[in-house]
Structure formats: C-alpha cells, structure tokens
C-alpha positions in Angstrom: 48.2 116.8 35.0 45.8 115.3 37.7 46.9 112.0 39.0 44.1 112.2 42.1 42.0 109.3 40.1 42.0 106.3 42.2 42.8 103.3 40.7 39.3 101.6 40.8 37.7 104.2 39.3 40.1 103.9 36.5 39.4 100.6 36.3 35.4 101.0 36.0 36.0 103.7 33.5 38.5 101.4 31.6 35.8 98.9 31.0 33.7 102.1 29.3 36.5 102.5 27.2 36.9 98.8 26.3 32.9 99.1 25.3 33.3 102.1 23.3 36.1 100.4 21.4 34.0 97.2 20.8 31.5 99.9 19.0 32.1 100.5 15.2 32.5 103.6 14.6 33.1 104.4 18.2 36.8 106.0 19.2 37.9 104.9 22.5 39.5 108.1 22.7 36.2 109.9 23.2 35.4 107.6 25.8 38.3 108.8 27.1 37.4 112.4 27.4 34.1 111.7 28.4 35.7 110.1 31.7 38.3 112.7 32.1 41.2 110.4 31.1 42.3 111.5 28.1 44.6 114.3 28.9 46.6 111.9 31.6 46.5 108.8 29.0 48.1 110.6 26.5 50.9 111.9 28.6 51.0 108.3 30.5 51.8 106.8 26.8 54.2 109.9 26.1 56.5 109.3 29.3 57.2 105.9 27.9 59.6 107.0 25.1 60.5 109.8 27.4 64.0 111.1 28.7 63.5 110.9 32.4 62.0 107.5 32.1 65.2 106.5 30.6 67.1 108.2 33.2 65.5 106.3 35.8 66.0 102.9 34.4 69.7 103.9 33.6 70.1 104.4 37.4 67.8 101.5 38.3 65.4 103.8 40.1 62.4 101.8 39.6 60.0 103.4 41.6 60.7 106.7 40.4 60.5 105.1 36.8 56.6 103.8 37.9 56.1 107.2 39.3 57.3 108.9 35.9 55.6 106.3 33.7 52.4 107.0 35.6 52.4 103.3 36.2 49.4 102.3 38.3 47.1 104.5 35.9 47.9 102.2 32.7 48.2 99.3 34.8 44.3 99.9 36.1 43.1 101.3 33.1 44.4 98.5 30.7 43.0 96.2 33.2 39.4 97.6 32.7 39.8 97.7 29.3 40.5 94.5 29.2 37.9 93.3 31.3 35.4 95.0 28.8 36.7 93.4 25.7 36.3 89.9 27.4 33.1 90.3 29.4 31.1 92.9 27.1 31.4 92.0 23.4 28.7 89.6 23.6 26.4 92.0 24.8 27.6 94.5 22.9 27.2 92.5 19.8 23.4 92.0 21.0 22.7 95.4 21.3 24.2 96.1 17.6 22.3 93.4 15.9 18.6 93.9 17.8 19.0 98.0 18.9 21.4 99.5 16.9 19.7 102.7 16.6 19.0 103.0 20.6 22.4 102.0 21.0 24.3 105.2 18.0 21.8 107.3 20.1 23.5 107.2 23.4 26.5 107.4 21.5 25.1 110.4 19.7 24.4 112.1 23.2 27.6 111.1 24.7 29.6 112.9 21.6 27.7 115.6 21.1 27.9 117.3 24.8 31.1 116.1 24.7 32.5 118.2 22.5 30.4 120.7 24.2 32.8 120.2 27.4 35.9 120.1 25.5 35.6 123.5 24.5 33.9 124.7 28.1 37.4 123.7 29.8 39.3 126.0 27.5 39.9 128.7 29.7 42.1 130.7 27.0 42.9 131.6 23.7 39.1 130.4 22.5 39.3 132.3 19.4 42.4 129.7 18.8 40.5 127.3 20.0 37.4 127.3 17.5 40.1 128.0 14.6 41.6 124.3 15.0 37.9 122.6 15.7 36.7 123.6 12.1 39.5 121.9 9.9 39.3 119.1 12.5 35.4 118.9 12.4 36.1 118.8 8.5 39.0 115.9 8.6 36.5 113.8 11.1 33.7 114.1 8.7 35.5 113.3 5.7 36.9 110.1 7.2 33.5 109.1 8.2 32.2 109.3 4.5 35.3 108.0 2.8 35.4 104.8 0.9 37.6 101.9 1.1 40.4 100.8 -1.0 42.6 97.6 -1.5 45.7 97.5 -0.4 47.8 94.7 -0.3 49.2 92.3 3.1 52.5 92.9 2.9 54.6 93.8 5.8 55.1 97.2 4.8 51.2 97.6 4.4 50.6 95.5 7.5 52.7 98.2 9.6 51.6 101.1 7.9 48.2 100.2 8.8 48.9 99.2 12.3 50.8 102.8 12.7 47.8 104.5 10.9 45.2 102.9 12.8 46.4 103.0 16.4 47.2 106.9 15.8 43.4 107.4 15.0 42.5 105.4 18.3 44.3 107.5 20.1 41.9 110.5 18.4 38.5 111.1 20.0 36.1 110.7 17.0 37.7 108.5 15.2 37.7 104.2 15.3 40.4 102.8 14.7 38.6 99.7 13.7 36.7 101.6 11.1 40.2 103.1 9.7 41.0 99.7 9.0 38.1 99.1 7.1 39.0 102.1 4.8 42.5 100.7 4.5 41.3 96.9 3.3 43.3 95.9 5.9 40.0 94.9 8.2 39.1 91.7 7.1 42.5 90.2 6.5 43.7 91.2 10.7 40.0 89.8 12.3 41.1 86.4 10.7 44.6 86.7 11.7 43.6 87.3 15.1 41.6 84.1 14.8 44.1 82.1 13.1 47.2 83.7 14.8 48.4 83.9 11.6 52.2 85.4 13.4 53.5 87.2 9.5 50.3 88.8 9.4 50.0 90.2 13.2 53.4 90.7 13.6 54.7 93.6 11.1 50.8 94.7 12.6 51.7 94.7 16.0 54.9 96.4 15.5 53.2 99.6 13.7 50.7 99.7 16.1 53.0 99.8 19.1 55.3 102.1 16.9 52.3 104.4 16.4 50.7 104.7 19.2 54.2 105.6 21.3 55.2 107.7 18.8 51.7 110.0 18.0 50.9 110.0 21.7 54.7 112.0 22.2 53.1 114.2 19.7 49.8 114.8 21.7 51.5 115.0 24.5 53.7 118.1 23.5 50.9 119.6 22.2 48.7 119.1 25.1 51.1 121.2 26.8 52.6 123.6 24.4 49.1 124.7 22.7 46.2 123.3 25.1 43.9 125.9 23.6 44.4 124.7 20.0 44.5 120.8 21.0 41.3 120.9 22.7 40.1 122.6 20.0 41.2 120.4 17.6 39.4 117.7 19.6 36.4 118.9 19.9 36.1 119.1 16.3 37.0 115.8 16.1 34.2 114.6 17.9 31.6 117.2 15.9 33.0 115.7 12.8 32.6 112.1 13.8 28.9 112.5 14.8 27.9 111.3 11.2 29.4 107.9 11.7 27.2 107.7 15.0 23.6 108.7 13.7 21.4 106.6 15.5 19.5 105.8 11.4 21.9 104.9 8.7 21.6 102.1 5.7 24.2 100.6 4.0 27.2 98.8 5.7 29.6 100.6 7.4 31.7 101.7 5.0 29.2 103.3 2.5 26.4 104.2 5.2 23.5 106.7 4.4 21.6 108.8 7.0 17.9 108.0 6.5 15.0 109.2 9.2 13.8 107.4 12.1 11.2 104.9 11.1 8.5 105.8 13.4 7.5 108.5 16.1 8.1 106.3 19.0 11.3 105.1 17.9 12.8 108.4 17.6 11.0 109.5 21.1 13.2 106.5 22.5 15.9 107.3 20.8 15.7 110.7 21.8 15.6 110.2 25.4 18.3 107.9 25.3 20.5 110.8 24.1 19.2 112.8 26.4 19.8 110.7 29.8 23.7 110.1 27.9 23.8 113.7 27.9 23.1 114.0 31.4 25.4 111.3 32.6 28.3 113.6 30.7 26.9 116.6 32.6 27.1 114.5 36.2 30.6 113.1 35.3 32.0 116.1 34.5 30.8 117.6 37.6 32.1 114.5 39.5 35.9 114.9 37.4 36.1 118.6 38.9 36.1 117.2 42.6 39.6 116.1 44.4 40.1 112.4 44.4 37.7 111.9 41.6 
C-alpha cells in the first residue's frame, strides 16, 4: 500500500471528498478512488481495530502506533474533508439549486471513467474481476431505484441506520446520505444535528463508528486476499450508481425519473462538462502512477 502521498495533497484531495459527500447521491468513496485514496483509506480505517495497533499501545510505542495507524494520512485527509464540509456547502447548494444538471454531468464523467480505471489497474484474474462487477453493477442500481420506507427512531433503528449508512459511504457508488433517505431515517438525523437532539445522535453516532470500523476490516481483508474480485466489485459499484447521477431526472430524490435534456445546447454543455471531468480522471491517474504523488 502506497504511503508516498504527501500530506497536502491529501489534504486538497480531502476537500474533493468533502464536496462529493455534500452531493446527493454522490459516494465519497468514489471520490476516493478517483484521487487514488481509496485503497490506503480503507486499510488506514482497518489498522484501527487491528492487532498490531494494539500491540503498540500495550507497549506504549506511540510512534510505531501512528506509523501502524497510518496516522498523518487520516489526520490530513479528515482535515480536508472537513474544510469542504464548512467552506463548500454553500456553493455546493448553489450549484444544486441553479445547475443541477451541469453539476450530475461532471459527476457522470467522473464515475463513468472511473470505473473505467478501476478495472484498467487489475492486472490479474480479470475474468474474476468482471464476474464480481455484474452482481455489484446490479446491487448499485437497485439501491438507486429503491423506494423508502418508515421505520421508527428508536435506538435500535437509530444504530442500525448509522451502521448501515456509514458501510455504504465507505462504498464507491453509493451515498450514504441517500441510504438514509431509503431508511426514513433522513429527515429525523438533519434535525437532530440541528437541535443536537443527544438520544437521537447518540445510538446514531455509535452505529456509525461501529460500522464504519467494522466494514472497513472487511474491505481491508479483501483488498488484500482477493484484489481482483474487490476492484471488480467496485467498479460495478460505480457502473450501477450512474443512474442516481444522470445529469436530467424529475421527481425528488427518492422516486427520480430519467427524462432527456431539454434542449440541444444544454446537453452540448453538459456534454463537455463530462468530457473535461473525464479528462481530469485521465490526468490524475497519470499523476497517482508517479512517486511522491
């Protein structure tokens, strides 16, 4: 696993994943793989509930337990995710209520030759590979069109959802936000957060941080016991998740239908939009294959 990032580029592509997670329907996971992180986050989260992180606290080695924990990488990425979430919504929000079409069509681009490099960096096994991206092409999809129930705010619920939730952030393809939504869960945590309603975001916060530790050990083996299916399985993911992201839909989030652009210059903007994406993909995964990157 490449550790040659240095920390300010981390950072800067921290506060692309903080943007992509402010998107609905946007994973910040595929950010993550568009920026070459995704492999090294996963194992960073992994190490955490990890025998020789343990090891080192037990013997009070704490710069070997940094080292292990990959320390400086979550520490910089967390901070530009951060960053993002304070300085970008606004924007964001801007962009989503004037251009939301211009805005799915970068996002179209970005997903679509992702999943295109996902499967170029497979070296092995691609037979495997495109076995694992069909079922997960098919999952993605299916969660994209699926309707929401009601469910109720218990604790139970409340950590179930945080569990379930954080464990599809951690998939490219696949917003967390949105899996809220399909839950009924959505509404009842944004007002939480702005009441800091403490029995709400408590048994909330616990799944989440149970989740997320617990599905990124999972990854994380996987990563390295069968990279060829993984990577597979990702790519699919973000094939599948390309309906939530076309640029013309109708309908709110949940219950969206794909309709056709509504004139010739829109979808020529549009267009090129996902073009130039797909060329900034191109250029950073050019840049991701240098030393030091």
């Amino acid at each position: 696993m490449s550790r040659h990032h240095r920390p300010w580029t981390v950072t800067l592509r921290g506060t692309l994943i903080g943007a992509a997670d402010l998107v609905p329907g946007v994973s910040g996971g595929t950010m993550a793989i568009i920026l070459g992180l995704y492999d090294r986050l996963i194992v960073a989260i992994a190490s955490l509930t990890g025998g020789a992180l343990r090891s080192a606290m037990s013997r009070r080695a704490w710069r070997e337990a940094w080292n292990v924990m990959d320390g400086t990488f979550l520490v910089a990425l967390g901070l530009g995710i951060g960053v993002a979430i304070v300085t970008l919504a606004s924007i964001l929000d801007v962009l989503l209520t004037r251009y939301p079409a211009y805005l799915y069509a970068v996002f179209f681009g970005l997903i679509a030759v992702s999943s295109v490099v996902v499967m170029g960096r497979i070296t092995s096994r691609r037979t495997v590979a495109f076995l694992f991206a069909i079922p997960a092409a098919i999952v993605a999809y299916l969660i994209a069109v699926a309707a929401p129930v009601e469910t109720p705010g218990t604790a139970p619920w409340l950590f179930g959802s945080g569990f379930v939730a954080v464990s599809a952030l951690l998939l490219p393809g696949v917003s967390g936000a949105f899996i809220l939504l399909l839950l009924g869960q959505y509404a009842r945590v944004v007002e939480a957060v702005s009441t800091l309603d403490v029995a709400i975001l408590a048994p909330f916060a616990v799944g989440m941080v149970a989740g997320g530790l617990i599905f990124a050990r999972i990854l994380g083996r996987l990563l390295v016991k069968a990279p060829a299916a993984t990577h597979g399985a990702l790519a699919g993911f973000l094939v599948g998740s390309l309906r939530k992201v076309w640029p013309w839909q109708t309908g709110d989030a949940a219950s969206a239908a794909m309709v056709l652009p509504g004139s010739a210059s829109e979808a020529l903007l549009a267009g090129g939009l996902a073009v130039t994406a797909i060329a900034a993909v191109i250029l950073l995964e050019r840049l991701a294959r240098r030393p030091h990157g």
